[in-house]
C-alpha positions in Angstrom: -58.3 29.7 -15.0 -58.6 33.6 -15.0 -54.7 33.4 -14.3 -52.3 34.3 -16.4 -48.7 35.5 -15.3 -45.5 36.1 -17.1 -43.5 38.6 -14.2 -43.9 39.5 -10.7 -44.7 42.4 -9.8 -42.8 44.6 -7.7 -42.6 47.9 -6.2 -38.9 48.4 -7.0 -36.8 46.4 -9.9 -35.3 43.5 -8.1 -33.8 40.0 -9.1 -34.0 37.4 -6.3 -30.2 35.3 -5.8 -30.3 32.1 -7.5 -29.8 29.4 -5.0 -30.7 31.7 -2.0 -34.1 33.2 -0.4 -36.2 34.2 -3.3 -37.5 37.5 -1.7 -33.9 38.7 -0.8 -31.7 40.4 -4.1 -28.1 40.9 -4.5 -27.7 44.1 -2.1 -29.9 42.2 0.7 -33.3 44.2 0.0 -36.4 41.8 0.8 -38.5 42.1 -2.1 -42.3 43.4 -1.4 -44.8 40.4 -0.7 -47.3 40.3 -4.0 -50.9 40.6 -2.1 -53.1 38.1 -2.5 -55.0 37.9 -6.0 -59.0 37.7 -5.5 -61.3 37.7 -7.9 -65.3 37.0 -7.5 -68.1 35.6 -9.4 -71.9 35.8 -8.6 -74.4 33.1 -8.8 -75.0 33.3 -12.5 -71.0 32.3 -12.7 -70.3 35.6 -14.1 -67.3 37.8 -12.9 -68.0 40.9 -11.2 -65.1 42.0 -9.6 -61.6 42.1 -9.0 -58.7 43.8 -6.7 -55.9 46.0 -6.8 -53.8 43.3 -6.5 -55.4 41.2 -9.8 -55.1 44.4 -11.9 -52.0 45.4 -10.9 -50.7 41.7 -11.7 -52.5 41.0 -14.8 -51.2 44.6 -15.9 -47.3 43.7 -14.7 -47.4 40.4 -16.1 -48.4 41.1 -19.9 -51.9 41.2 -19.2 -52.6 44.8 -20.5 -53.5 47.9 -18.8 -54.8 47.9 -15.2 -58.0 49.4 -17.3 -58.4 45.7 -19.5 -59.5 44.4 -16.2 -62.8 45.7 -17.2 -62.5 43.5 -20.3 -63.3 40.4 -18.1 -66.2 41.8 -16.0 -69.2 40.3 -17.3 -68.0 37.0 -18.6 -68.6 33.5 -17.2 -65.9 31.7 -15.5 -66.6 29.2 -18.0 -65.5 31.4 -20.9 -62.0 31.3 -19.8 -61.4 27.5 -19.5 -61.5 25.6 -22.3 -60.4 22.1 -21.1 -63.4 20.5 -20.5 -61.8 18.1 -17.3 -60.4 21.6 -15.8 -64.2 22.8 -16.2 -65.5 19.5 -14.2 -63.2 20.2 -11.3 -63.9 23.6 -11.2 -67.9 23.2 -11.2 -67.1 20.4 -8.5 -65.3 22.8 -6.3 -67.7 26.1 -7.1 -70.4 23.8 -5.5 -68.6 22.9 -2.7 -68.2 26.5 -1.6 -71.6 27.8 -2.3 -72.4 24.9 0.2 -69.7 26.7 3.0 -67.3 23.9 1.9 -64.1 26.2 1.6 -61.6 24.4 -1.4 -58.0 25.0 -0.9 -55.0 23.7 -3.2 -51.5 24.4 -4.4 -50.7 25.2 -8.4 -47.9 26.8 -10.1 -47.5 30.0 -12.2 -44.3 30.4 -13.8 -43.1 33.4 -15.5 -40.1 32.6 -17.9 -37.2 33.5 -14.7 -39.2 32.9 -12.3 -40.8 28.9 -10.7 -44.1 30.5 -8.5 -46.1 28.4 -6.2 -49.3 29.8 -5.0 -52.3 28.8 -2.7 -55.7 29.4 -4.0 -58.8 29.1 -1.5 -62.1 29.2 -3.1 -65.1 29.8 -0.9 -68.5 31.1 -0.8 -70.1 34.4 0.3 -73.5 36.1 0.2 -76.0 36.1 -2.5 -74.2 32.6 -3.9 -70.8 34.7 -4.9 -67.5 33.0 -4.7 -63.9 34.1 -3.6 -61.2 33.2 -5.9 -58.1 34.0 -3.5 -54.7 33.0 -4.9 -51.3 34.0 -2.3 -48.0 33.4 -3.6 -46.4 31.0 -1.3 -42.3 31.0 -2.8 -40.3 32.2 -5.9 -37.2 30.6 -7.3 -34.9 32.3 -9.7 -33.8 30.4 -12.8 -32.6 30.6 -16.0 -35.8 32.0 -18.2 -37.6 29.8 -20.3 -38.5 31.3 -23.4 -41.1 28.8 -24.4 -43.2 30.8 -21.2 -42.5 34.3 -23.1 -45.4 35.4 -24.6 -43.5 37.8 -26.8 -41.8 34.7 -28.4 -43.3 34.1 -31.7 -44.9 31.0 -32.3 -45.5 28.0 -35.1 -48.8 26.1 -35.5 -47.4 23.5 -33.0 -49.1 23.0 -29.7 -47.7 21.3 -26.9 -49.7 20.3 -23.5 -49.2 22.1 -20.0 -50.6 21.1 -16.8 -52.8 24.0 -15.5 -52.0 23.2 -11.8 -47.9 21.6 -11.7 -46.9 23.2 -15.2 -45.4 20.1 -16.5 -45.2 19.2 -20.3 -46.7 16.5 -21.8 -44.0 15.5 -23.8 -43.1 12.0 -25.7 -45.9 10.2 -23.5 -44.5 11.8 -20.2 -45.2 14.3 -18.3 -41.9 16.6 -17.3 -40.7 19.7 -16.0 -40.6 22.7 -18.7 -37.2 23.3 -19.2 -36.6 19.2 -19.5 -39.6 19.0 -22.3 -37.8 22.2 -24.2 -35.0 19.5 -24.7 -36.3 16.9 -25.4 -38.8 18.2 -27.7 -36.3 20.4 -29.1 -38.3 23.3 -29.2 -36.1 26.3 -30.0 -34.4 24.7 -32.8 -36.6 27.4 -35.1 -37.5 30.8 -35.3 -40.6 30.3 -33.9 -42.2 27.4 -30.5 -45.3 25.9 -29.6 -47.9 27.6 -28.3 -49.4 26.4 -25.2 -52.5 24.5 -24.2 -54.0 23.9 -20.8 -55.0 20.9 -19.2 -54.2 18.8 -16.3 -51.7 15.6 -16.0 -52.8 12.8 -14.1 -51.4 13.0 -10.9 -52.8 16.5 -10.3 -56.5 15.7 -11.3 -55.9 12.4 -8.8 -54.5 15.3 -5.9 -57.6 17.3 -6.6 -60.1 14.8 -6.7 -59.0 13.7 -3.7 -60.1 16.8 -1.6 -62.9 17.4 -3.1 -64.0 13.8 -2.2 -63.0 14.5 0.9 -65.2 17.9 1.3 -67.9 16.0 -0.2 -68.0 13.4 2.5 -68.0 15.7 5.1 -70.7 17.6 4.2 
């Protein structure tokens, strides 16, 4: 996924109230909405553009400059996920939009304070190109996870993420990130884990799901 997120970004420095609305802080400012994220590909599968809103966040969130958006323009979709049942899905649902079969679903992007939940719709457009639209739907303060920190240094450990719920595969389970640092025992060291993407098995069963559904009613 061409999604990578560590901080929101804001117009002013804000920290939501833990426990409370997420998009009010401590003196009652609402914190700015984060626009939705596009990104497109054309029919070769390659990326060939992106907005304000995916630069600004990829350059807030540890991504690099707003400029190292450029860095991704050009590639394939494909180069950017390397789990080959995340590829399937994302073939399946690329498909379905190029056929006006619009593909919507949930998924989670955490930074280390923060649990997001976005919406991302997928759909086609002229010439074969496809949408990638993500919208943050909530944000819930917690304490920060520093497994999620990219700054963290790391070992030659890997442990298993879910691409779409951001649970950890951990001691044949799959669990919430801040139960896995636990159990797992993770920041016992100098260095964690680094992280890998795939996707647990209730998500891929949610996904298949509705792209079964498109299929049949196409």
């Amino acid at each position: 996924m061409v999604r990578e997120a560590k901080k929101i970004p804001v117009e002013t420095p804000a920290t939501a109230v833990p426990g409370g609305d997420p998009n009010v802080v401590p003196d009652g400012r609402v914190k700015p909405r984060l626009p939705t994220i596009r990104y497109w590909i054309d029919a070769h599968d390659r990326v060939i553009r992106v907005n304000d809103a995916w630069a600004r966040f990829a350059a807030e969130n540890d991504g690099g400059p707003v400029e190292a958006a450029s860095g991704i323009l050009g590639r394939t979709l494909w180069s950017f996920i390397e789990d080959a049942t995340i590829g399937s899905l994302y073939r399946d649902m690329v498909l379905l939009a190029r056929k006006g079969r619009s593909v919507g679903f949930g998924f989670r992007c955490d930074a280390p304070g923060f649990r997001r939940i976005f919406q991302m719709r997928i759909s086609g457009g002229k010439a074969d190109e496809v949408e990638f639209a993500s919208t943050l739907e909530s944000e819930e303060a917690r304490e920060p996870v520093s497994l999620l920190d990219c700054h963290q240094p790391r070992n030659e450990q890997y442990l298993r993420m879910c691409s779409w719920c951001q649970r950890v595969h951990a001691k044949g389970q799959w669990v919430p990130v801040e139960a896995a640092v636990v159990l797992l025992n993770v920041m016992s060291g100098p260095a964690v884990p680094s992280i890998t993407h795939g996707i647990c098995g209730d998500c891929h069963g949610r996904i298949m799901a509705e792209i079964s559904k498109l299929r049949l009613a196409s």
